[in-house]
Every structure is written in structure tokens, then in C-alpha cells.
NUVOMI-197097 format. One record per residue (C-alpha): x, y, z; residue in three letters. Coordinates in nm, 3 decimals, always signed. Example, Ala and Ser with C-alpha at 12.3 -4.5 7.8 and 13.67 -1.06 7.14 Angstrom:
! NUVOMI-197097
+---------+---------+---------+------+
|    east |   north |      up | rest |
+---------+---------+---------+------+
|  +1.230 |  -0.450 |  +0.780 |  ALA |
|  +1.367 |  -0.106 |  +0.714 |  SER |
+---------+---------+---------+------+
//
This chain:
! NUVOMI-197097
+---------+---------+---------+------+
|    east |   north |      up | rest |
+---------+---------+---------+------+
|  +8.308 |  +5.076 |  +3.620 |  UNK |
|  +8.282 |  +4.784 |  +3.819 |  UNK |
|  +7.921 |  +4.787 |  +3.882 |  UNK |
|  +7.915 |  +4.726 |  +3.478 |  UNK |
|  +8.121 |  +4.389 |  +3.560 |  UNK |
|  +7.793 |  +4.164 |  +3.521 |  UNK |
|  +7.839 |  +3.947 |  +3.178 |  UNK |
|  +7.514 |  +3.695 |  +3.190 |  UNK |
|  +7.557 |  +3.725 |  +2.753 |  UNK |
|  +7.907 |  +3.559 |  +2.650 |  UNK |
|  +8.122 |  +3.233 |  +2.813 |  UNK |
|  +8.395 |  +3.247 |  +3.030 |  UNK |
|  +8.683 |  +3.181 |  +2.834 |  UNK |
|  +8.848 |  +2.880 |  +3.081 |  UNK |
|  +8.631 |  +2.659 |  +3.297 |  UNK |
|  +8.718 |  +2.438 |  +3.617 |  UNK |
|  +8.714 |  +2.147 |  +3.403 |  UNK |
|  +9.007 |  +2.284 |  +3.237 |  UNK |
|  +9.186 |  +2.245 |  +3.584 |  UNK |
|  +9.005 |  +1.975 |  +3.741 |  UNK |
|  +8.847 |  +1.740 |  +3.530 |  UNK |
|  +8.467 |  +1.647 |  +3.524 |  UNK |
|  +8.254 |  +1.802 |  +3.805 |  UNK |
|  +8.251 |  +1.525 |  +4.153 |  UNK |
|  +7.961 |  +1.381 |  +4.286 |  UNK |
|  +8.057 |  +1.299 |  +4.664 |  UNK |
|  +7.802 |  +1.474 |  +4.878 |  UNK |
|  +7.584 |  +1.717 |  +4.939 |  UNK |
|  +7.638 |  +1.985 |  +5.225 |  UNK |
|  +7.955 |  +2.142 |  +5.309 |  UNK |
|  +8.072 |  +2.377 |  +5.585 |  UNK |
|  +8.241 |  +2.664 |  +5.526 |  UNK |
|  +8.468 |  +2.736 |  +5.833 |  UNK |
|  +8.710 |  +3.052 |  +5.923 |  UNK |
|  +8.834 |  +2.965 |  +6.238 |  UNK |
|  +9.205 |  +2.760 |  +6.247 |  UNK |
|  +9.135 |  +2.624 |  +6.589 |  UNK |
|  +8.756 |  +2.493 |  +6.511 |  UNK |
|  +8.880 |  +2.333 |  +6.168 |  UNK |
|  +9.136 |  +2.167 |  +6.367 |  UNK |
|  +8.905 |  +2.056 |  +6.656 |  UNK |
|  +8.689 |  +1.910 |  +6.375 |  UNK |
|  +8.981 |  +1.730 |  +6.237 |  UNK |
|  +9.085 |  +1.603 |  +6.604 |  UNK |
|  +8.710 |  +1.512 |  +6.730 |  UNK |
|  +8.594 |  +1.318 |  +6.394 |  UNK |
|  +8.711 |  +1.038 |  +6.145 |  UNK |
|  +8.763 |  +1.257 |  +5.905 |  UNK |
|  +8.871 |  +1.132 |  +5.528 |  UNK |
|  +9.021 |  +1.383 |  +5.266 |  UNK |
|  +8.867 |  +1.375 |  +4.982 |  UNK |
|  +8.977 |  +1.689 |  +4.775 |  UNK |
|  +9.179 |  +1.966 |  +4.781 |  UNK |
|  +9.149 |  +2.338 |  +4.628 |  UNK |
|  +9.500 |  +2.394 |  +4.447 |  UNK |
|  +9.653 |  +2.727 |  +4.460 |  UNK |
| +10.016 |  +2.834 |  +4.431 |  UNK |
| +10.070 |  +2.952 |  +4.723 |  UNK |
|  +9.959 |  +2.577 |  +4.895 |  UNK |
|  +9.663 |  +2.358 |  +4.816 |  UNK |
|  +9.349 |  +2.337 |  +5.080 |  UNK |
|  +9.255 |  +2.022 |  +5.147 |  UNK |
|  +8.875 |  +1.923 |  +5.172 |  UNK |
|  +8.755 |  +1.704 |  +5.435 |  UNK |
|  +8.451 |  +1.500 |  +5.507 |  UNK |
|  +8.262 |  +1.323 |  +5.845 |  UNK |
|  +7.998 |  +1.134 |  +5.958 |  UNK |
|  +7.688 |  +1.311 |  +6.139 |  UNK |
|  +7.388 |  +1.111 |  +6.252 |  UNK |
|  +7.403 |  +0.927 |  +5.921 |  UNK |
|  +7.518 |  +1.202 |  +5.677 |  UNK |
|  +7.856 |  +1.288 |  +5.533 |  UNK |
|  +7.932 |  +1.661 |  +5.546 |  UNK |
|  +8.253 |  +1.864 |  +5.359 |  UNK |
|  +8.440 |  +2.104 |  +5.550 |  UNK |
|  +8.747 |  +2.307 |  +5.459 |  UNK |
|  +8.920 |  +2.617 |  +5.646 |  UNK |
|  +8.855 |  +2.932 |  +5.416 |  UNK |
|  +9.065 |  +3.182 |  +5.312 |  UNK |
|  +8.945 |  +3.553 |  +5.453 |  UNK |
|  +8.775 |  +3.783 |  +5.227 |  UNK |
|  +8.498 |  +3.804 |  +4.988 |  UNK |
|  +8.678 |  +3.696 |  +4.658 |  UNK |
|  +8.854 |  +3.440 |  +4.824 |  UNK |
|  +8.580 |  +3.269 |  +5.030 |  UNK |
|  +8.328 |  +3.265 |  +4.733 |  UNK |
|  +8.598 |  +3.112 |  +4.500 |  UNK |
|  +8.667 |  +2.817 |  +4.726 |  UNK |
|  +8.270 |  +2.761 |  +4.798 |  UNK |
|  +8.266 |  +2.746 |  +4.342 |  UNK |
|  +8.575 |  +2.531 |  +4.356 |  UNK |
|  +8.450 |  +2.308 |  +4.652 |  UNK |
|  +8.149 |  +2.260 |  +4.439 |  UNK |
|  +8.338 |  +2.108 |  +4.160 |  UNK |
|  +8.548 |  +1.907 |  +4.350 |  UNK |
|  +8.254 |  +1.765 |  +4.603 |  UNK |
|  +7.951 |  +1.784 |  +4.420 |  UNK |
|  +7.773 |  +2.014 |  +4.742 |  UNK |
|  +7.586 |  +2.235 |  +4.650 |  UNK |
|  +7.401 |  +2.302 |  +5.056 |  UNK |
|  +7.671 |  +2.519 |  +5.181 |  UNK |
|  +7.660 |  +2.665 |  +5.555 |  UNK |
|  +7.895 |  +2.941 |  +5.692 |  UNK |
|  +7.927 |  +3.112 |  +6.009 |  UNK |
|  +8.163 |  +3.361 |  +6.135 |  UNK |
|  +8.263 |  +3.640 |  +6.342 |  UNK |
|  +8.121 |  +4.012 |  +6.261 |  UNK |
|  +8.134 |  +4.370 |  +6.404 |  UNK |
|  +7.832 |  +4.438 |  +6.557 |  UNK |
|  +7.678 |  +4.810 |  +6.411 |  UNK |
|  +7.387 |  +4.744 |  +6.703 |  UNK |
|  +7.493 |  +4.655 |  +6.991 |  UNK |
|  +7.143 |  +4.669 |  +7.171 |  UNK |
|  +7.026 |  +4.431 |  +6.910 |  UNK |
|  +7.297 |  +4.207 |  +6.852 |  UNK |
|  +7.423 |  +4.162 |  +7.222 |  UNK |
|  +7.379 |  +3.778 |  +7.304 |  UNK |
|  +7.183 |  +3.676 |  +7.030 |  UNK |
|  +7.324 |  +3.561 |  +6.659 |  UNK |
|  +7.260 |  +3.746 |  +6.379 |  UNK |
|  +7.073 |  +3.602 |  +6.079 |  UNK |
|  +7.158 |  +3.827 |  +5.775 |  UNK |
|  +6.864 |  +3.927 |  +5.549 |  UNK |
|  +7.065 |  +4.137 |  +5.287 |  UNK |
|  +7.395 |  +4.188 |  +5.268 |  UNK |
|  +7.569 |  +4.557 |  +5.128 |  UNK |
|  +7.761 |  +4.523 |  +4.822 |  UNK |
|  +8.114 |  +4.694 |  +4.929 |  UNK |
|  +8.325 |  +4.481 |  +4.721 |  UNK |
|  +8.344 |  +4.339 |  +4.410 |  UNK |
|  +8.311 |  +3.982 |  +4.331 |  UNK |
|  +7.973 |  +4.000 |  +4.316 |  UNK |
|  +7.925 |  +4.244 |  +4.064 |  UNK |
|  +8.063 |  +3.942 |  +3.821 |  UNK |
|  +7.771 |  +3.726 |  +3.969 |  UNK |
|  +7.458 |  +3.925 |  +3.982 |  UNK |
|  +7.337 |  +4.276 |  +3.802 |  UNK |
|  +7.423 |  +4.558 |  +4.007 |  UNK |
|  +7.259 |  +4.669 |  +4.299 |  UNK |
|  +7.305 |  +4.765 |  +4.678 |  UNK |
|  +7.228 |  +4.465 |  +4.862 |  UNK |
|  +7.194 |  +4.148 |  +4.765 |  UNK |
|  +6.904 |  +3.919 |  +4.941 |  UNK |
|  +6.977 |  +3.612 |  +5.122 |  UNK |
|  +6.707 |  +3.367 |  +4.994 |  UNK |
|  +6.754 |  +3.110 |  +5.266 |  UNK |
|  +6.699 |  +3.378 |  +5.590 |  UNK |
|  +6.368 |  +3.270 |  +5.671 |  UNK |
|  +6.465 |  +2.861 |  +5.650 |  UNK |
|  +6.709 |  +2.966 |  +5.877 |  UNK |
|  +6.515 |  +3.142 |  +6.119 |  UNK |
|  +6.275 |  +2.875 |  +6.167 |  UNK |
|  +6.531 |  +2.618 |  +6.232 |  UNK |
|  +6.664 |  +2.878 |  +6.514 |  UNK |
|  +6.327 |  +2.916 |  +6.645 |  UNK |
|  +6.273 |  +2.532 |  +6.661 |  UNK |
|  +6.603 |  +2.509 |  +6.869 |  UNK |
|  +6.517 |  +2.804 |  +7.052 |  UNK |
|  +6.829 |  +2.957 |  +6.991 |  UNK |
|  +6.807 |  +3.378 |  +7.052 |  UNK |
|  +6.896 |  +3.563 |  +6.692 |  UNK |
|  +6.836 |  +3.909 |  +6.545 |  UNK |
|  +6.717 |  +3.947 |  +6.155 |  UNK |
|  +6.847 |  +4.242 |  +5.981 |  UNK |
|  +7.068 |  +4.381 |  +5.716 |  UNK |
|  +7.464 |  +4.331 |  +5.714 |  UNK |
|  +7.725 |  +4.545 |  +5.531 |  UNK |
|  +8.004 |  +4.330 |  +5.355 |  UNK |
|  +8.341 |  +4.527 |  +5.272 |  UNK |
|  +8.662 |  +4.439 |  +5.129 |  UNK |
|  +8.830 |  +4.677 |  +5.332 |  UNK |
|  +8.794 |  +4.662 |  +5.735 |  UNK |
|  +9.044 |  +4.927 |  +5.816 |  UNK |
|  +8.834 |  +5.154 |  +5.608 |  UNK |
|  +8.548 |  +5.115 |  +5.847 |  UNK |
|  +8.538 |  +5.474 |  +5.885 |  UNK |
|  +8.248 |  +5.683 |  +6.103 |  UNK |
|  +8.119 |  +5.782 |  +5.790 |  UNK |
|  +8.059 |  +5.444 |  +5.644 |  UNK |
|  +7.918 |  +5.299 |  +5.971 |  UNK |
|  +7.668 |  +5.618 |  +5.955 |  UNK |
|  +7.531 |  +5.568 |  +5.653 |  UNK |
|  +7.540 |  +5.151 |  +5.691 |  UNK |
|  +7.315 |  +5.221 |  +6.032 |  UNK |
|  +7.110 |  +5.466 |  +5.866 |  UNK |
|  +6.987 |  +5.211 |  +5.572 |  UNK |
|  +6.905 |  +4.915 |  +5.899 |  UNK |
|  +7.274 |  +4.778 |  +5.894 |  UNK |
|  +7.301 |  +4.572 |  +6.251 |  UNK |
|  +7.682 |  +4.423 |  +6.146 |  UNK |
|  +7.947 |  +4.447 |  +5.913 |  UNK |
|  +8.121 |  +4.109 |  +5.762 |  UNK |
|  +8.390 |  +4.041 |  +5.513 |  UNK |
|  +8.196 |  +3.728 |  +5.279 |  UNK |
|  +7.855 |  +3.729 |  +5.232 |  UNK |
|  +7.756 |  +3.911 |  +4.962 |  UNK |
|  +8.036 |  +3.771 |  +4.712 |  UNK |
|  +7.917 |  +3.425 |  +4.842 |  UNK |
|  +7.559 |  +3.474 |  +4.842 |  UNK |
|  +7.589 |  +3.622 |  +4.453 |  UNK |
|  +7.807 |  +3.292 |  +4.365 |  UNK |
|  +7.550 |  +3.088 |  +4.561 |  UNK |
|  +7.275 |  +3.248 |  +4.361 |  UNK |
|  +7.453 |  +3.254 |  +3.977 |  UNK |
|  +7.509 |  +2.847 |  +4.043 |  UNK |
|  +7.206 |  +2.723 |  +4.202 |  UNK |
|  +7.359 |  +2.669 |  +4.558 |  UNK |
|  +7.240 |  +2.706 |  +4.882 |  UNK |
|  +7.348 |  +2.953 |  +5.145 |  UNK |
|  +7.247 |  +2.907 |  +5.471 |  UNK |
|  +7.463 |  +3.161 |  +5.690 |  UNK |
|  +7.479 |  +3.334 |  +6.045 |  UNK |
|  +7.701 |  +3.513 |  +6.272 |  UNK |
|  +7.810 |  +3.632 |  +6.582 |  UNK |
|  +7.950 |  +3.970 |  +6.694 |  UNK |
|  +8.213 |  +3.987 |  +6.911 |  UNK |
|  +8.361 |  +4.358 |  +6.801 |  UNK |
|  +8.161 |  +4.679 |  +6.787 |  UNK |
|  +8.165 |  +4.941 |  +6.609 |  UNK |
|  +7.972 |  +5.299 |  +6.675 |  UNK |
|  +8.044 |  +5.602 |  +6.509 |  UNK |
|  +8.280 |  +5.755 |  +6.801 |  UNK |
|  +8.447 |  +5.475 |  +6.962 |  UNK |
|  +8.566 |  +5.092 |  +6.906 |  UNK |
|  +8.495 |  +4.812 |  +7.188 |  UNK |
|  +8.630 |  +4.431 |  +7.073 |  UNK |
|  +8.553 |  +4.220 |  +7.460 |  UNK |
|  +8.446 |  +3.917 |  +7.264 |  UNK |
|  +8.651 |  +3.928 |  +6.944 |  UNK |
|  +8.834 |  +3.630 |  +6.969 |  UNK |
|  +8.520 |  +3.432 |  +7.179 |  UNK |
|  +8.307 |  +3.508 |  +6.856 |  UNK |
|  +8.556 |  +3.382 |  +6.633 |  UNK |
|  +8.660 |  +3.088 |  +6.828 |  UNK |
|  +8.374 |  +2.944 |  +7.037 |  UNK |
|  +8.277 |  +2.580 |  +6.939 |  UNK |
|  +7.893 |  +2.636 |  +6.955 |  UNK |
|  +7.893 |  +2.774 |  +6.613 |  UNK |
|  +7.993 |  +2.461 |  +6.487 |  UNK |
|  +7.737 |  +2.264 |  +6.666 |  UNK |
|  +7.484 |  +2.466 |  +6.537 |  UNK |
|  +7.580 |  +2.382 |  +6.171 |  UNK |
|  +7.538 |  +2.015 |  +6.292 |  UNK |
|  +7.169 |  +2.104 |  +6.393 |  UNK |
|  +7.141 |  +2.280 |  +6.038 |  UNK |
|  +7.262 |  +2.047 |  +5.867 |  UNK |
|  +7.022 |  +1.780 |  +6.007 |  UNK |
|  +6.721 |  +2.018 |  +5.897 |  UNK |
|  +6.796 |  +2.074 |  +5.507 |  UNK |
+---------+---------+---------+------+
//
């Protein structure tokens, strides 16, 4: 089964070496962004420098870094999806040498009376996929270890979050009633696509996760409401806000 996927007792057979050479050294926090249209205000509002890319067949992704108050910072546009997003945080790793990573993203709010104008700042995260079963021993939810760091930097910029627990899934059609029951039942307040396959990698290499999100869909057990979908995915703010965090660890 793949809850039995968790190996901690033999080698992987092939390395990144093998397809990169030695581990970089370039810097030391990188920002892990979804959005096309904030990567490419990034691109259009800094001096930005390449100075890696992630290879793939079907088209490299090229890592970036800029200046902020004094410190350079990675950034690359992510691929969507659990699997996908924690391989390029491991490969940007290698090829950068960060090893402070911050994400933010979009998420369907379970909550809305919690989660309505305030970002969410996930505590756990449900296991519904499956890269992280490689990373960590099996279990439900996996714990985000840098929650509380983040909190306090949102409480010194007095910026209005929610704490709680998050369900990550592979599969977003399959959002069914049923699932969003029993998510809300066990303190769910969203559902995202990345965190728990990035928080495992985080955790199995001695990174850094500091990640938080905003709702802009919702989802209830009877009915389907998605106002600020493309704000929450979008809106520049986010971005800004890593620039505060970023500043703070």
C-alpha cells in the first residue's frame, strides 16, 4: 500500500548529483510562487538575474533571484500539484543552496465564517496524496513546524489570519460532500493542493517551510460559491507579504 511507501533504511538508487553536479551555494530563501501573472510582475518590477533552471522534458524552469532591502531571494513559478511542487522546492535546493522556502497560494475555504477576510496559516495539513508517504512514516496529517514563527510575524504586521488545519488532495474534482464532511468534522478550515508533500520534503531535508494562504473559493457540503477565485490567486499582496517574511527569518 502506499502508506507502506516510507524507506528511511536503504539509498536511493540515483541522486541529483547524478543530474546536476555538486549541490550550489547561492542563497538562502526562496519563494515558491503559483501565480503566472505575479511571477511575471516580479520579473517586470525587479533586476532580476537567472541563476538556475529545473530541467524537465517537457521545458526547463528557470530560477530567478532579486535584491530586497539587502538580501537576495530565489523565486521560480511552480508547477501545480503536490508531487510536482515538492520536487521543484528539492531540486531548487540543489541548484540554489536555499534551504528558507516560503509559499503562498490560493485555497478553498471549508469555513467560510472563519476564513472570510483573513489568511489562513495552516497548522497541519491532511495527507490525501502521496508524495509524502516517501518522506515521512505514515500518518493523517502532517504538522507544520514553522506555524507559530509565522503567526507572530503576522501579528507584528497586524495582518488578520485564522490558524487551523488544511486538507491537501491530489484530486480537486473529487472534492466530494463526503470528503468535505469528514475534512470539517476533524477542524479542516481549507483544502489546498501542496502542502503536505512539501512540508514532508521540507521536513526529510532539513528545510524550512514557512507557508499561508488565501481562500477565494468555497466549498460547503451542498453548494459551491468561487467570488474571489481568481482575486486570491492573483492579488499582489501575497507577494509583499513574503517580502515582510522574508525580512523576519
Amino acid at each position: 500500500m502506499i502508506t507502506d511507501s516510507f524507506d528511511n533504511k536503504t539509498e536511493p538508487i540515483f541522486t541529483l548529483k547524478d543530474f546536476y553536479g555538486e549541490r550550489k551555494k547561492i542563497l538562502d530563501i526562496c519563494i515558491i510562487i503559483f501565480s503566472k501573472e505575479i511571477y511575471e510582475t516580479v520579473l517586470t518590477t525587479y533586476i532580476c538575474t537567472k541563476i538556475a533552471e529545473i530541467n524537465a522534458p517537457n521545458g526547463a524552469v528557470p530560477i530567478y533571484k532579486f535584491s530586497s532591502e539587502g538580501k537576495e531571494i530565489a523565486f521560480y513559478l511552480s508547477a501545480i500539484g503536490s508531487t510536482g511542487t515538492s520536487e521543484y522546492c528539492i531540486e531548487s535546493n540543489w541548484l540554489t543552496g536555499a534551504e528558507k522556502f516560503i509559499m503562498f497560494g490560493s485555497a478553498g475555504s471549508l469555513d467560510k465564517e472563519k476564513t472570510q477576510g483573513r489568511f489562513v496559516i495552516p497548522t497541519e495539513a491532511y495527507r490525501d496524496e502521496g508524495i509524502s508517504y516517501h518522506y515521512a512514516p505514515p500518518t493523517d496529517y502532517i504538522k507544520m513546524k514553522n506555524h507559530e514563527k509565522l503567526a507572530a510575524i503576522f501579528d507584528e504586521l497586524h495582518f488578520p489570519y485564522v490558524k487551523g488545519r488544511v486538507w491537501t488532495t491530489d484530486a480537486f474534482l473529487r472534492e466530494t460532500a463526503g470528503q468535505v464532511a469528514k475534512r470539517r468534522k476533524e477542524g479542516c478550515i481549507a483544502v489546498d493542493m501542496e502542502l503536505a508533500g512539501v512540508q514532508s520534503v521540507c521536513d526529510f531535508y532539513g528545510f524550512d517551510l514557512y507557508d499561508f494562504l488565501v481562500t477565494g473559493d468555497v466549498l460547503s457540503e451542498d453548494k459551491y460559491e468561487m467570488e474571489r477565485f481568481n482575486d486570491a490567486n492573483h492579488n499582489l499582496d501575497k507577494f509583499y507579504i513574503t517580502l515582510e517574511i522574508a525580512k523576519r527569518i
